[in-house]
N, C-alpha and C positions, 0 to 999 in steps of 0.2 A: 504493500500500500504506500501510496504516496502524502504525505503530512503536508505539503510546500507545495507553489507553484514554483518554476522557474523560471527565472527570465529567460528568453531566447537571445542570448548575443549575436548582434550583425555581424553580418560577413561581409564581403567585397568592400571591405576598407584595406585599402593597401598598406601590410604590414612595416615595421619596422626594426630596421636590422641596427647589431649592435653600433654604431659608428652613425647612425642618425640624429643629425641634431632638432632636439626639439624644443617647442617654446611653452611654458603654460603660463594662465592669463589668467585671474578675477578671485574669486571664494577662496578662503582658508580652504575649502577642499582642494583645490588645487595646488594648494602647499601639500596634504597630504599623498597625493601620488604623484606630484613633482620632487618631491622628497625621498620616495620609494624610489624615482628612477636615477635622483643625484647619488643615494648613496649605491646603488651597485655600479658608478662610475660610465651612468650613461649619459651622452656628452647635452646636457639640457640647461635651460634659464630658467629659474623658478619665482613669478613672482617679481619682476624687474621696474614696477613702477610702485609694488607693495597691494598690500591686498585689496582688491575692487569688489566691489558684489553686485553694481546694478549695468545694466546696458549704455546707460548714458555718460556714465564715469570712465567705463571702458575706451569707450568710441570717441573722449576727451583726451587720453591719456597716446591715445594710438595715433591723433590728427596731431600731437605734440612732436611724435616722431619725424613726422614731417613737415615742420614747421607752420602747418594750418593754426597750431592754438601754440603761444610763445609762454611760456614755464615762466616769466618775471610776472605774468599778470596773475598768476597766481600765488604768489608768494606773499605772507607778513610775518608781522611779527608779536610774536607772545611773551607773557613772561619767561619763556625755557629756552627764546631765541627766537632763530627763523625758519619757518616750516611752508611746505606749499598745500595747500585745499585739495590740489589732487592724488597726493603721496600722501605714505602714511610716516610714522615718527620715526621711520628709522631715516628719511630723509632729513636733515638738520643742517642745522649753520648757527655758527656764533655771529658771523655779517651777512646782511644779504649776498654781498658777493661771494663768500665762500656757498651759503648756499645752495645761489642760482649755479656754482661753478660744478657742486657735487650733482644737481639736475641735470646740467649738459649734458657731462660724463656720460653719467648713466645712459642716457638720451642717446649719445652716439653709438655707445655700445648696445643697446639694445636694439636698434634700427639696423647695426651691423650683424647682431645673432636672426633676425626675422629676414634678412636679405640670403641667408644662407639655411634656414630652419626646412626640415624637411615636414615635419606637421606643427599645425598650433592645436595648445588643446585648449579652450576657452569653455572655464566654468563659470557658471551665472547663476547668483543665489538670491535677487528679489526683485521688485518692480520698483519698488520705493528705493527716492533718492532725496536729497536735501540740496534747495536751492539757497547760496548767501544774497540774503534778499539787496543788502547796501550794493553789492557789485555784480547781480543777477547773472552771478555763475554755480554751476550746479560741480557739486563739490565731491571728491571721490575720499573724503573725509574730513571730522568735525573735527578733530582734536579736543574732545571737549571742551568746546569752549560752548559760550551760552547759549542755552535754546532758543532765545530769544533773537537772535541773529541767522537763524534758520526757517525757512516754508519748506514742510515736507509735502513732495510731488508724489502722483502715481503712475507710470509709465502705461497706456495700454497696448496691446499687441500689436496693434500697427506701430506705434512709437520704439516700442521693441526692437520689432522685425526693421523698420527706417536706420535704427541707430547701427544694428549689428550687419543688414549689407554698407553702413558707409565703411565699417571695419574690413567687411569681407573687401571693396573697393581699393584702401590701403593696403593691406596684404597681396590684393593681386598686381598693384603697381611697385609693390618693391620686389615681391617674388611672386611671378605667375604662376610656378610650380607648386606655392605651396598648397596642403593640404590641411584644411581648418576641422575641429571634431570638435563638438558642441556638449556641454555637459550642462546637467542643475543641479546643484551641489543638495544635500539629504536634509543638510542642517534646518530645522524647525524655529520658524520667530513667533516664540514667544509674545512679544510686544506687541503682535499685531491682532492677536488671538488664534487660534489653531484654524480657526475659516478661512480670516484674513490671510492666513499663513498660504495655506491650498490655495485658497485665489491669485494669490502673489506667482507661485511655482508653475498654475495653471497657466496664468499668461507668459509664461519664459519658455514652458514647452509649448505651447501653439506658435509662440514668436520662431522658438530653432527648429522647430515642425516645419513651417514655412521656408526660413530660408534653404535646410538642407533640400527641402522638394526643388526649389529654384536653382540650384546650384549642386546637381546631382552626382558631380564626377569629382568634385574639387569638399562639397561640404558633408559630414557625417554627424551622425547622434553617437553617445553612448550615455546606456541605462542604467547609470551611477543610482539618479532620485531613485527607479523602478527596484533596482536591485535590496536596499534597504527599507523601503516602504512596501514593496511587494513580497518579496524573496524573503527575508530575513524575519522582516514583519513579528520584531517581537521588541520591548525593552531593553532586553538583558545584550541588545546589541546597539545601546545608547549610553554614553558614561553618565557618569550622576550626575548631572542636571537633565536628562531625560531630552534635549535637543542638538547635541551631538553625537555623529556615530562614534562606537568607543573602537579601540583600537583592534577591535579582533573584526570587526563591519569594515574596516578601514583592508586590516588584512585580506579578506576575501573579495572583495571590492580588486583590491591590486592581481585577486591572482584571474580574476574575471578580465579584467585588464591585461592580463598576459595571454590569454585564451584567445582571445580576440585581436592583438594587435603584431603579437610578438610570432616569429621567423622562427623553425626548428633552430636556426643556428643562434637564433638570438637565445632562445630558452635555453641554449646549452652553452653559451656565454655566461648567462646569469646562475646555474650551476659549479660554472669552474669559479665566479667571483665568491658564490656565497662560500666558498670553501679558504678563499683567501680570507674572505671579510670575517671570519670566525677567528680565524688565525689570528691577524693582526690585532684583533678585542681582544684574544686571550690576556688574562694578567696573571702571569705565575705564583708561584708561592716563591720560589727562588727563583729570580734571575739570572742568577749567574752561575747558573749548574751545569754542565756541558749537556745532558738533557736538552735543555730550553734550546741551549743554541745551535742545538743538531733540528730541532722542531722550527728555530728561526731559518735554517739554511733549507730546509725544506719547502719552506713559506717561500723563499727568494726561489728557490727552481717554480713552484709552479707561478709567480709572477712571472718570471720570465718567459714561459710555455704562453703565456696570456701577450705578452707585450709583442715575441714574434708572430701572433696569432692578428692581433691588431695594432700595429705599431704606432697609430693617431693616437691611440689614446693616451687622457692627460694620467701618469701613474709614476710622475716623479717624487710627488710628497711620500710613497709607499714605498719608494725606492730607497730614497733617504731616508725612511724611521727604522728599515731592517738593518741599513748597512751603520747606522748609527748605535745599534744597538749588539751587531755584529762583532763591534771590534773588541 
């Protein structure tokens, strides 16, 4: 007997192989399987303008890459310094100009990972956004600062779907090749009530319903929200506050993710890694027992086996912690 529905994972998304760069964009969920694929050393940006949740913020943040919206118009300053409306606090400055200087940076770099990225994965986690009413721009974060300096908007699906083909428009004028996958991230608001919440979600999947049907060769879904609202469909796969996935949703979530995206040679990349990535966490009881450093010289032959296998990849930090601890 069967207890569960399952989700059915799409197919005819063009997989991706170990040495593929890829970009992820919007929801703390997107930190969590853009993190699953940084630490097994796959070549990815996670999160490069800091965490977004609405379509409108996004599609802000992306016309900045190419100088449609200029990063100083966004910028003030608070008591903690200088910060911009559309990043989140790990963007800082003690002067504006350091500030705007660490935006550029970023800015350049990131416009140069998406010129090269072989997929984007862009997760979307509500409708609701906050416009600063004094300089009627719509902000891709509050810093807490007062509510009283905020109109919250509500996005609807056309609004939606307008904001995320002007995204898909960017992306195809810096790389025509690339390939955009759509996600809604699981996370539950609270704040809006559990209805408001589903109505919020409902209009992000009708909005990336839409665009993937219009853009059928280049845009995809994947059933992140379905997997843990349908699939899992229980608490005990939410950490304690009951609106996030906990980290074992988060787990299976990634290996559905691998099911679907990942190249036999990729799934057996990520096999010889996890055998490294074990190794390198190990922390002995002794370190300095010939033991240990017969297990360390082990550890460096199968990096090595990995490094002729794919010699792009970045694996000099790994290189230098064995041979550091080698001598």
């Amino acid at each position: 007997m069967e207890f569960r529905t399952q989700i059915e994972l799409p197919d005819g998304i063009l997989p991706l192989n170990p040495l593929d760069q890829t970009l992820f964009v919007g929801s703390c969920f997107a930190e969590n399987i853009g993190g699953e694929m940084a630490a097994r050393k796959f070549p990815c940006t996670v999160n490069p303008f800091g965490v977004l949740y609405n379509p409108a913020s996004i599609r802000l943040c992306f016309q900045e890459l190419t100088g449609d919206v200029q990063p100083e118009d966004f910028l003030f300053e608070s008591e903690t310094g200088w910060h911009s409306w559309l990043h989140d606090s790990s963007f800082y400055g003690n002067s504006h100009e350091e500030c705007l200087k660490e935006l550029l940076d970023q800015q350049k770099e990131t416009r140069r990972q998406l010129q090269k990225a072989h997929t984007l994965f862009l997760t979307l986690g509500t409708n609701r956004a906050y416009r600063l009413k004094e300089q009627n721009l719509i902000v891709g974060n509050c810093h807490k600062q007062p509510s009283r300096l905020f109109e919250e908007i509500t996005l609807d699906v056309r609004s939606c779907t307008q904001e995320l083909e002007t995204v898909i428009g960017i992306c195809r004028q810096e790389n025509p090749g690339l390939r955009i996958v759509f996600t809604v991230s699981p996370y539950r608001y609270a704040k809006y009530g559990f209805h408001g919440s589903q109505l919020s979600k409902a209009t992000l999947l009708l909005a990336a319903d839409e665009v993937c049907r219009a853009h059928p060769d280049s845009c995809f879904y994947f059933p992140a929200y379905e997997i843990v609202l349908d699939e899992l469909r229980d608490y005990r796969f939410y950490k304690e506050d009951m609106l996030h996935p906990s980290t074992q949703a988060i787990a299976y979530i990634w290996e559905c993710f691998q099911q679907t995206f990942f190249t036999p040679e990729t799934k057996e990349f990520v096999k010889e890694w996890e055998s490294v990535k074990r190794a390198l966490e190990h922390r002995p009881t002794h370190p300095e027992s010939k033991a240990y450093k017969d297990f360390l010289s082990k550890t460096l032959l199968k990096l090595e086996s990995i490094r002729k296998k794919y010699p792009n990849l970045a694996l000099s930090y790994e290189f230098d912690w064995l041979s550091t601890r080698l001598k």
